[in-house]
C-alpha positions as CSV (number, residue, x, y, z in Angstrom):
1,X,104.3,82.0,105.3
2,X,106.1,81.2,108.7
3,X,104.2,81.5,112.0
4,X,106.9,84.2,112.5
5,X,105.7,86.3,109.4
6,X,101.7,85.4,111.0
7,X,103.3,86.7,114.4
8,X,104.3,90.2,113.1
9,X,101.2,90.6,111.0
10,X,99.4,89.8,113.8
11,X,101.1,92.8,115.2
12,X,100.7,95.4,112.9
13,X,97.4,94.8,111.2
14,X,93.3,94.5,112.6
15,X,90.9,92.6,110.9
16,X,87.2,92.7,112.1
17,X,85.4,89.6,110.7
18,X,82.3,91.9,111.0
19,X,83.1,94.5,108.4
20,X,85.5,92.6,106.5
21,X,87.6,95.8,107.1
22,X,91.9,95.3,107.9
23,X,92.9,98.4,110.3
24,X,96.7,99.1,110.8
25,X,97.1,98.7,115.0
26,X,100.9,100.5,114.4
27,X,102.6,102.9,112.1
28,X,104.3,101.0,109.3
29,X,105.7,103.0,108.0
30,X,106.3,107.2,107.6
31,X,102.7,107.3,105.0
32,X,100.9,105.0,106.7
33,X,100.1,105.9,110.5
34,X,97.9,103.3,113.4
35,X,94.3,103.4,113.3
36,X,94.0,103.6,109.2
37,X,92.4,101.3,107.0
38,X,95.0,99.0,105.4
39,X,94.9,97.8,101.6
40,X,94.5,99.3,98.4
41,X,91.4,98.1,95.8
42,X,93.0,97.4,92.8
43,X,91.8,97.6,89.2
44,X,90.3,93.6,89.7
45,X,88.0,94.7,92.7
46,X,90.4,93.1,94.8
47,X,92.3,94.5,98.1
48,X,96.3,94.7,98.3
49,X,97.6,94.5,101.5
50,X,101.4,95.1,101.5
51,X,103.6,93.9,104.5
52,X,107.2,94.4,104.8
53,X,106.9,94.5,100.8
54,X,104.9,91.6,100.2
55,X,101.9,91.9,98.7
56,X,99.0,90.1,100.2
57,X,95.3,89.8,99.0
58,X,92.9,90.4,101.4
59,X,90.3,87.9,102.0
60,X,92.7,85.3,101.8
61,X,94.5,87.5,105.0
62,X,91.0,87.8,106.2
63,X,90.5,83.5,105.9
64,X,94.3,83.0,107.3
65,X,94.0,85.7,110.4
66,X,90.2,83.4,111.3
67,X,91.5,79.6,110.7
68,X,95.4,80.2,111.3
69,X,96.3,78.9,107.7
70,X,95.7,79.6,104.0
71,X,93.4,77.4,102.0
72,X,94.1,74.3,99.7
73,X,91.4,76.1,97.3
74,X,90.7,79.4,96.4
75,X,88.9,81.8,98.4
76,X,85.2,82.8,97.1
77,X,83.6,85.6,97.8
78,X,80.2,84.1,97.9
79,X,78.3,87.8,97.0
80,X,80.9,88.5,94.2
81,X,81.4,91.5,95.8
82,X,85.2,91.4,95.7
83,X,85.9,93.8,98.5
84,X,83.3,92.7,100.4
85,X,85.8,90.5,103.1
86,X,83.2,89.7,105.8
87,X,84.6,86.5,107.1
88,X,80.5,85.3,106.3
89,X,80.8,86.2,102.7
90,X,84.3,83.8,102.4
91,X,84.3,80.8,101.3
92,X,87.0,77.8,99.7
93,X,86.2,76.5,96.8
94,X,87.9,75.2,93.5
95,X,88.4,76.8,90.4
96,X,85.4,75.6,88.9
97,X,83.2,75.8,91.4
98,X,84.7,79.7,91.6
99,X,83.8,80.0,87.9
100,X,80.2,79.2,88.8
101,X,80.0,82.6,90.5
102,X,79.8,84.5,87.0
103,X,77.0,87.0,87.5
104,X,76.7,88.4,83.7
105,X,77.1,87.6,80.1
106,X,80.2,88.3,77.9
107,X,80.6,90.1,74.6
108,X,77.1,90.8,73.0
109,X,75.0,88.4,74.1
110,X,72.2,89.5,76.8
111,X,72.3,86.8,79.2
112,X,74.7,84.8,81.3
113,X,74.8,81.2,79.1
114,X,72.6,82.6,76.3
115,X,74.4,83.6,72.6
116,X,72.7,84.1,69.1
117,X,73.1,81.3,66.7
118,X,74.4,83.1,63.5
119,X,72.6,82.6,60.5
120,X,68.9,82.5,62.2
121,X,67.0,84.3,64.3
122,X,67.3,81.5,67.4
123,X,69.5,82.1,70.6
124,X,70.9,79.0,72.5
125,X,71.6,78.3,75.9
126,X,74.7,76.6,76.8
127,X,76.6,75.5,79.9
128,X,79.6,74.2,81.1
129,X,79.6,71.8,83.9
130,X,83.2,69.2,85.3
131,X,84.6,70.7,82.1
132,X,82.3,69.9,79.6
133,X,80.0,72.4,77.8
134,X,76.4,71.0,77.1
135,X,74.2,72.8,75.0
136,X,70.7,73.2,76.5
137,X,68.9,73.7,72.9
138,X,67.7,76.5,70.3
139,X,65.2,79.1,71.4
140,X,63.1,81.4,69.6
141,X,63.8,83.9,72.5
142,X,66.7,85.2,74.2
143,X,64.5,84.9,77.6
144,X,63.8,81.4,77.0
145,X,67.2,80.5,76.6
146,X,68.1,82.1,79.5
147,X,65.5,80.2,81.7
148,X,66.6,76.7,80.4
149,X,70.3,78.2,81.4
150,X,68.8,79.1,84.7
151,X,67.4,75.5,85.2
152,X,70.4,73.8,84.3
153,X,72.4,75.8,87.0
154,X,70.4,74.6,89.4
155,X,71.2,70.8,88.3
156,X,74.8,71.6,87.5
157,X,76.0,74.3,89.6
158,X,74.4,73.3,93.1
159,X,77.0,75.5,94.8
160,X,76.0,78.7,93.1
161,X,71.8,78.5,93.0
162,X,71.6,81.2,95.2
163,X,73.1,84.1,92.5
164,X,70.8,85.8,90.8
165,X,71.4,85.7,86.7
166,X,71.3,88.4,84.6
């Protein structure tokens, strides 16, 4: 994007680092008059914000319109609350530190990192860490997989020890 293109959207949009809230400061267009919220949550969580027909997500408007460029990483929204585009809830990170962020399990299993071994009545507890997955051991319970999983994100996912795991 050309300072000229950060010029005019400088122009016609409002963002309050506060809120984490984009307000349009002019009328756009014939549907979209000054002084209303700008963007549209899509099915992902995340906001749209189209300019002169470019698409534009949100918080990574929200990190450009505060530090004057877009990021080498991705953008993180450190809550996980994807609409939530306080400039205090943004941060850059890489893809697999972003993946750290994953707040609850997949398919049947009951806990983030946790899965039944098949065949017994055990669960194990597994992560994956700089692209590796390392399994953390069998457990009679679910719950005590799930703590050895909670342990090891603290050793191997420093960046993320402040989520809480379901």
């Amino acid at each position: 994007m050309s300072n000229i293109d950060f010029t005019y959207i400088r122009q016609v949009l409002e963002y309050n680092k506060e809120t984490g809230k984009f307000m349009w400061k002019v009328r756009v267009n014939s549907k979209v008059p000054s002084g209303t919220n700008a963007g549209t949550p899509q099915n992902n969580g995340y906001i749209l914000i189209t300019i002169k027909t470019k698409k534009h997500l949100a918080h990574r408007l929200a990190w450009f319109f505060e530090h004057g460029e877009f990021p080498n990483g991705q953008i993180d929204h450190i809550n996980g609350v994807r609409t939530d585009n306080r400039l205090v809830n943004l941060r850059v990170v890489t893809t697999s530190e972003n993946q750290q962020n994953l707040r609850s399990p997949r398919g049947k299993n009951p806990y983030l990192g946790v899965s039944a071994v098949k065949g017994t009545s055990l669960w194990q507890a597994h992560i994956q860490a700089n692209g590796i997955q390392k399994n953390l051991g069998r457990f009679k319970t679910p719950e005590d997989a799930r703590d050895a999983y909670i342990n090891a994100k603290k050793i191997w996912h420093p960046i993320a020890t402040h989520l809480t795991v379901s």
